[in-house]
Backbone as a printed PyTorch tensor [residue, N CA C, xyz], in Angstrom:
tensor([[[ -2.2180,  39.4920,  35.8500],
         [ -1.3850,  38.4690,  36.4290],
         [ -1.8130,  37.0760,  35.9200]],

        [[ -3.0570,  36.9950,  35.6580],
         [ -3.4280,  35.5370,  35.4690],
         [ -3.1340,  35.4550,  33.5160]],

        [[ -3.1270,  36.2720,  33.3770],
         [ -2.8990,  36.1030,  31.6070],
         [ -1.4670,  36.0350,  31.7360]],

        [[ -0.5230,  36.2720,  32.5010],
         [  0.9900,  36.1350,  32.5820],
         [  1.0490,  34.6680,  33.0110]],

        [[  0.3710,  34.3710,  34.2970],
         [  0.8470,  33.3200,  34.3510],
         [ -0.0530,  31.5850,  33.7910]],

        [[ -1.4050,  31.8720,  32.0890],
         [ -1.7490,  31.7580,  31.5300],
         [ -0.9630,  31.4830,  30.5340]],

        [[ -0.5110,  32.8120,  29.9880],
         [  0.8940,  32.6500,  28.9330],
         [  2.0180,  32.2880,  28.8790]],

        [[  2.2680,  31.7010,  30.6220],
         [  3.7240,  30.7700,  30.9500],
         [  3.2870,  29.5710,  30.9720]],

        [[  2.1000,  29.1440,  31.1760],
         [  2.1860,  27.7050,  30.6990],
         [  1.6110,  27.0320,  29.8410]],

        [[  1.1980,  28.4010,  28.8570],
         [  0.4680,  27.7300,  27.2300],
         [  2.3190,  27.9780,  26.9760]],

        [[  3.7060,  28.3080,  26.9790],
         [  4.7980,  28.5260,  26.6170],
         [  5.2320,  27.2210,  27.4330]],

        [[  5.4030,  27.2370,  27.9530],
         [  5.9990,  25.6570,  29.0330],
         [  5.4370,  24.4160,  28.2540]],

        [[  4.0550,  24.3490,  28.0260],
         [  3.2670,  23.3680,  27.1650],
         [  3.7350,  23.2810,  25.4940]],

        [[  4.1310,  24.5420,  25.0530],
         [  4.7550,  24.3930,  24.0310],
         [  6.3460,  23.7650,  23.8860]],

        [[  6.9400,  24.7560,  25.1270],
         [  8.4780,  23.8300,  24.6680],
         [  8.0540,  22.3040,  25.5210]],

        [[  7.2280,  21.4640,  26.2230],
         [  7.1740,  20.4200,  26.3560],
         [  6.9130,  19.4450,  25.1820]],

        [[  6.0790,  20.1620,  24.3580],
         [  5.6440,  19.4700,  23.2500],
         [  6.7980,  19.2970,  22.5180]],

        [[  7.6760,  20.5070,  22.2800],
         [  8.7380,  20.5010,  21.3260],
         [  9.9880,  19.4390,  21.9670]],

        [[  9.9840,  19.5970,  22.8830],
         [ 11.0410,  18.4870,  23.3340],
         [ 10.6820,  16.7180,  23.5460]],

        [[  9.0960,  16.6390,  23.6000],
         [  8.4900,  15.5480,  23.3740],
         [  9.3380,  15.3850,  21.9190]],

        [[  8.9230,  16.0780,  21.1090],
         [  8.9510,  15.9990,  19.7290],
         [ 10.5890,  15.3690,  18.9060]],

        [[ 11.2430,  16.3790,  19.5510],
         [ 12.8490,  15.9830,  19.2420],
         [ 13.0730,  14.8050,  20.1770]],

        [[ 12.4350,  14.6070,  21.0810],
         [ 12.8560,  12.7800,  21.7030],
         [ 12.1840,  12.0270,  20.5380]],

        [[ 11.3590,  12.2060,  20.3590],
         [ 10.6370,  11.1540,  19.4050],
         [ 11.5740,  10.9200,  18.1340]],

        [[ 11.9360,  11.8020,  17.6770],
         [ 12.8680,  12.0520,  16.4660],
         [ 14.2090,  11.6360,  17.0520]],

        [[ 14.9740,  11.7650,  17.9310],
         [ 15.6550,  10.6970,  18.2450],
         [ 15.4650,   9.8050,  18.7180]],

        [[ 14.3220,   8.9640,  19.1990],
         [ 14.2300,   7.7450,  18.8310],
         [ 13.5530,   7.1460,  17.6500]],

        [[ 13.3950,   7.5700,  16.8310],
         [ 13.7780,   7.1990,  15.0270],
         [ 14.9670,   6.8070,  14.5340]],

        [[ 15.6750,   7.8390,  15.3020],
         [ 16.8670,   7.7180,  14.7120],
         [ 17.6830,   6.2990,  15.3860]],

        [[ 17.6260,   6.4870,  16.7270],
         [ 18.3290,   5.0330,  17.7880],
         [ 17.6900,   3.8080,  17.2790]],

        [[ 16.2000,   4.1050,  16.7010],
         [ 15.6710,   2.7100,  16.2850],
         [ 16.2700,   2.3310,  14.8550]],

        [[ 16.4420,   3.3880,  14.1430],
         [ 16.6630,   3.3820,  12.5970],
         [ 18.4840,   2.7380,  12.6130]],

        [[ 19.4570,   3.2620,  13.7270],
         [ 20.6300,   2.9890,  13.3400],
         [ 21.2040,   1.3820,  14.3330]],

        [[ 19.7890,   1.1300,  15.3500],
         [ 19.7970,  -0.0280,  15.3370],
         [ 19.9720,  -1.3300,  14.3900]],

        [[ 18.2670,  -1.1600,  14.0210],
         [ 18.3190,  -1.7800,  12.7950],
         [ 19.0430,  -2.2910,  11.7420]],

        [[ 19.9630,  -0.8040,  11.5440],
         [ 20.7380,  -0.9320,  10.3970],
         [ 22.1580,  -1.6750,  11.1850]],

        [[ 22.6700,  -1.8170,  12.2690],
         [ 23.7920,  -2.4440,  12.7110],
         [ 23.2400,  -3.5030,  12.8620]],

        [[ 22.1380,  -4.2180,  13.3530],
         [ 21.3740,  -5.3660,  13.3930],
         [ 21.6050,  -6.0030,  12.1360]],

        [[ 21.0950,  -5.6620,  11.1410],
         [ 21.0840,  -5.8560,   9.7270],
         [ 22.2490,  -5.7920,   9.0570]],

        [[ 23.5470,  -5.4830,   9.2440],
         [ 24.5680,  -5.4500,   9.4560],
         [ 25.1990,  -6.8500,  10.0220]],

        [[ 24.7010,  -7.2670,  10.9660],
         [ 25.2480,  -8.0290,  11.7960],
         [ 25.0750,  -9.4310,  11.5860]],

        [[ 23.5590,  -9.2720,  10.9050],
         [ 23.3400, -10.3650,  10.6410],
         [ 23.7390, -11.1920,   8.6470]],

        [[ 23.9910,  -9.6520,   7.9860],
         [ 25.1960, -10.5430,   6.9790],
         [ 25.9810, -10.8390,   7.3090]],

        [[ 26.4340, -10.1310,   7.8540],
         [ 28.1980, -10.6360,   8.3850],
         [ 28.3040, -11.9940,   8.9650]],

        [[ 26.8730, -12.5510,   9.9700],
         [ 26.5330, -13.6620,  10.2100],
         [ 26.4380, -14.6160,   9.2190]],

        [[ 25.6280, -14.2770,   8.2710],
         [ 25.8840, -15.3250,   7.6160],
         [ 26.6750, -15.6970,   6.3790]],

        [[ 27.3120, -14.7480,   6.2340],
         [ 28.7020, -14.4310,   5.1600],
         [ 29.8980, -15.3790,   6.0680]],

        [[ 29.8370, -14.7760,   7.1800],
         [ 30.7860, -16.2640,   8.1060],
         [ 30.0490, -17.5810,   8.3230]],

        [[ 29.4480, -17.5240,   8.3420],
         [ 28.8140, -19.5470,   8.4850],
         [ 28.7460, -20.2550,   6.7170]],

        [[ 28.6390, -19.0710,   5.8340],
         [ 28.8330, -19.6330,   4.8660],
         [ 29.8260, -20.0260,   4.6740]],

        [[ 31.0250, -19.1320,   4.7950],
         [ 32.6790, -19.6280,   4.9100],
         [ 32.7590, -20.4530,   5.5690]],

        [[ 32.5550, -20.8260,   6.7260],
         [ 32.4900, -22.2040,   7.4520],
         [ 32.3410, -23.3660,   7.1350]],

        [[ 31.0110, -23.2580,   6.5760],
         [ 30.6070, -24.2290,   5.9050],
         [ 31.2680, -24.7690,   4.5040]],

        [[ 31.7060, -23.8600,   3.6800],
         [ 32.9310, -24.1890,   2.7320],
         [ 33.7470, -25.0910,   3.1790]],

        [[ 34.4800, -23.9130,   4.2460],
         [ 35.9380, -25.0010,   4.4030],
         [ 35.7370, -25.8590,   5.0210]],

        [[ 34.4490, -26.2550,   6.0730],
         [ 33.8360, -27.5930,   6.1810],
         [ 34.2160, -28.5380,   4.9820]],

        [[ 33.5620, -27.8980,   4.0760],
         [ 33.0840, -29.1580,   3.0850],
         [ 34.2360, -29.2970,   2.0050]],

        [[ 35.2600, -28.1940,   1.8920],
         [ 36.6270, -28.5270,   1.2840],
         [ 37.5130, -29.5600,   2.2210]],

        [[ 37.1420, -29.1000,   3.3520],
         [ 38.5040, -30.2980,   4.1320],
         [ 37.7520, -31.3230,   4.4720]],

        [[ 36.5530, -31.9040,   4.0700],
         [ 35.9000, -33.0570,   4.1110],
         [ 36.1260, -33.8460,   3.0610]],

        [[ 35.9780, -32.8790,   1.8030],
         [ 36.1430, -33.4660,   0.0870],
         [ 37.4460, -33.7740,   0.6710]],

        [[ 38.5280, -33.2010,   0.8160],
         [ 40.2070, -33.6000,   0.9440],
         [ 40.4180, -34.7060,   1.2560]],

        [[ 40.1410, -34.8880,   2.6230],
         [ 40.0820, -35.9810,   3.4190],
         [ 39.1630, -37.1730,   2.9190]],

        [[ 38.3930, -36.7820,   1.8710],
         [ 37.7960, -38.1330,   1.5840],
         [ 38.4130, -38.6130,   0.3810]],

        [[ 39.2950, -37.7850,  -0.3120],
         [ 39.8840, -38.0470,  -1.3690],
         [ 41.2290, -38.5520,  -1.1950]],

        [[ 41.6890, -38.2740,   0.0330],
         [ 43.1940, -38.8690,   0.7750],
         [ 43.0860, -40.6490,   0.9220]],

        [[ 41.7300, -40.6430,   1.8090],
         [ 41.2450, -41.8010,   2.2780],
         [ 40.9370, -42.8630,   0.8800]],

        [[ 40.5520, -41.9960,  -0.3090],
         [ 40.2390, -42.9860,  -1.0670],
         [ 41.6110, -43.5090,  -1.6920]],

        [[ 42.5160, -42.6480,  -2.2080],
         [ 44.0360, -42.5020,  -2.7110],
         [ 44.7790, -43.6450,  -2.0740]],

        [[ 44.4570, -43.3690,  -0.6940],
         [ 45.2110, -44.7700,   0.6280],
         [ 44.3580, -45.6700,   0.3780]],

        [[ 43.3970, -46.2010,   0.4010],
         [ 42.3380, -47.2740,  -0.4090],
         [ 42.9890, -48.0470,  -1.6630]],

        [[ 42.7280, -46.9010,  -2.6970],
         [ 43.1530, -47.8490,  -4.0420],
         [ 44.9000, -48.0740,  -3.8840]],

        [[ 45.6900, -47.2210,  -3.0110],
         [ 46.8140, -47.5490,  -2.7560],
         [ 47.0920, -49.2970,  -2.4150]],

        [[ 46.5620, -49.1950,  -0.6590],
         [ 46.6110, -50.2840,  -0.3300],
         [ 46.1250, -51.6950,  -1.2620]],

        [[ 44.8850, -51.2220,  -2.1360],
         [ 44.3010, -52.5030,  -2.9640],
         [ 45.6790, -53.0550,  -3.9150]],

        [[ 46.2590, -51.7240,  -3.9150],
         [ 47.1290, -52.5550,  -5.3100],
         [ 48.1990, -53.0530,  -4.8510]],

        [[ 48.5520, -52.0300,  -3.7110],
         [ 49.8630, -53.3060,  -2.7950],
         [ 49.4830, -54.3730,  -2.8090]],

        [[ 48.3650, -55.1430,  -2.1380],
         [ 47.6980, -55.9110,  -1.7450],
         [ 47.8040, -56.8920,  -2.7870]],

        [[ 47.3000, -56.4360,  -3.5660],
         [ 46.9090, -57.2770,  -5.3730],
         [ 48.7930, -57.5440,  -6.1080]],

        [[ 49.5690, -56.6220,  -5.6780],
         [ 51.0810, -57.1180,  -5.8910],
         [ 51.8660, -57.9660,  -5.2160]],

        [[ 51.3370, -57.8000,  -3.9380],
         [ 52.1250, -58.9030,  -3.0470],
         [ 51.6310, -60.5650,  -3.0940]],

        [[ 50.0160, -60.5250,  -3.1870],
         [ 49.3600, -61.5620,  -3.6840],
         [ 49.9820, -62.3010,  -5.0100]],

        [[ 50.2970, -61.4700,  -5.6290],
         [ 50.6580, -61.9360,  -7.3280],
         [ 52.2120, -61.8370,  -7.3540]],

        [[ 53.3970, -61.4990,  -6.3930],
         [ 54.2790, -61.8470,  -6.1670],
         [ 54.2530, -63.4880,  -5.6900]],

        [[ 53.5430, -63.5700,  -4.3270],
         [ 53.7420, -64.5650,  -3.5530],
         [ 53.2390, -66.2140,  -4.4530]],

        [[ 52.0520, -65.9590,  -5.0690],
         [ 51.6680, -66.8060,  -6.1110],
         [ 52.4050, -66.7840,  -7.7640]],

        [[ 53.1720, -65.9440,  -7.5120],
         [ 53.5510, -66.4460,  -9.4820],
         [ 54.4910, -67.9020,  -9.7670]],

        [[ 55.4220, -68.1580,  -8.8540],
         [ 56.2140, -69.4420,  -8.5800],
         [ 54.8250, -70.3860,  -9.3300]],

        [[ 53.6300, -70.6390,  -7.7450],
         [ 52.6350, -71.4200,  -8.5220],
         [ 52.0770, -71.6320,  -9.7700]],

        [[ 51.4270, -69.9640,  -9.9010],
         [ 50.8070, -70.3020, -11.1730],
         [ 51.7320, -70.1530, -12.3200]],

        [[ 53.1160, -70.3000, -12.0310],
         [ 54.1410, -70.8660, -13.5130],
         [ 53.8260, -72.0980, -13.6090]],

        [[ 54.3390, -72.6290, -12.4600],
         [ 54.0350, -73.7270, -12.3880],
         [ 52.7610, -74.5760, -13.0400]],

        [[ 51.2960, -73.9020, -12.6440],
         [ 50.3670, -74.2490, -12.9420],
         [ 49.7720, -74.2450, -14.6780]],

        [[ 50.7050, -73.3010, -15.1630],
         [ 51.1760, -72.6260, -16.3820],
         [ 51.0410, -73.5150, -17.1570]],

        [[ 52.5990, -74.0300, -16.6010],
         [ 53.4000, -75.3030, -17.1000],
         [ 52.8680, -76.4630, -17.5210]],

        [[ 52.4070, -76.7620, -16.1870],
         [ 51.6630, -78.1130, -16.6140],
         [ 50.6680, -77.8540, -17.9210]],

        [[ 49.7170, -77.0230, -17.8570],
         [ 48.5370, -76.5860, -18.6650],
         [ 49.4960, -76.7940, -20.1050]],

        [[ 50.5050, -76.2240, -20.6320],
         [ 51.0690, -76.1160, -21.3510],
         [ 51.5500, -77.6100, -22.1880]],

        [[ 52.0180, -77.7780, -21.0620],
         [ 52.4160, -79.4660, -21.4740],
         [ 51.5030, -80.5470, -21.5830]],

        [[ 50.1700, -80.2100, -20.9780],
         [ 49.1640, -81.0580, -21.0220],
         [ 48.8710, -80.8120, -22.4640]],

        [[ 49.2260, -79.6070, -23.2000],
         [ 47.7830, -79.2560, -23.9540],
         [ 48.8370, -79.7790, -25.2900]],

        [[ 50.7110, -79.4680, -24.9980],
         [ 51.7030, -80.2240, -26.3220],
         [ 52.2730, -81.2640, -26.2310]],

        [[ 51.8460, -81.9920, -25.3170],
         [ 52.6710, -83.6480, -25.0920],
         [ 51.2650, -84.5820, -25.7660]],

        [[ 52.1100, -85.1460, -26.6060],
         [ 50.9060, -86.4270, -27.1740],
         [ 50.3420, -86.8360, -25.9370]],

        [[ 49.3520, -87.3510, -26.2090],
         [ 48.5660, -88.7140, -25.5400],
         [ 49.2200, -89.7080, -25.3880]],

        [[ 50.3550, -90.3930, -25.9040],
         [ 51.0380, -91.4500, -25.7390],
         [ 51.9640, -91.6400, -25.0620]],

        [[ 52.5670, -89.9920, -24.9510],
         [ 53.7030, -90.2050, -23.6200],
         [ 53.0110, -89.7240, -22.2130]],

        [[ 51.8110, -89.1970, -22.0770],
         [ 51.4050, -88.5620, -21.0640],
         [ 51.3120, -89.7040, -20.3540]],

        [[ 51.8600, -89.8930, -19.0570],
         [ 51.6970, -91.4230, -18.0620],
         [ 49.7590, -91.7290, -17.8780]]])
């Protein structure tokens, strides 16, 4: 009787071990396919912040290239309306220069 119930729990001790064993081996595996979705997760992380950061910096370039476009825009309005509003004068100012520089000395008052 005692070698029977000897040999039921050197057998009990064995399938404990064996089922120790296959837990362990699945958690290899739960740790291993962690990992790998982890690792996973984290290209994908930064495969999107890189894109981000692109079209960050494309619709920044845009916008700074709009802003400059409206810049040299406005300068040259600016520089046409100036040189509209003054050309009367400097014909004028022209003029005189002109006539100063081909009227003798003798008729100039």
């Amino acid at each position: 009787m005692q070698k029977i119930v000897l040999d039921e729990i050197i057998k009990a001790e064995k399938e404990s071990e064996k089922i120790v064993q296959q837990a362990r081996e699945k958690a290899v595996e739960i740790i291993s396919n962690a990992e790998s979705a982890y690792n996973q997760a984290i290209v994908l992380a930064k495969e999107e912040s890189q894109k981000k950061i692109q079209d960050s910096v494309a619709t920044a370039k845009q916008q700074a290239e709009s802003d400059l476009a409206k810049a040299i825009k406005d300068a040259e309005d600016e520089n046409s309306a100036f040189l509209e509003k003054s050309y009367e004068q400097a014909d004028k100012v022209a003029g005189a220069i002109v006539e100063m520089l081909v009227k003798p000395e003798y008729e100039k008052e």
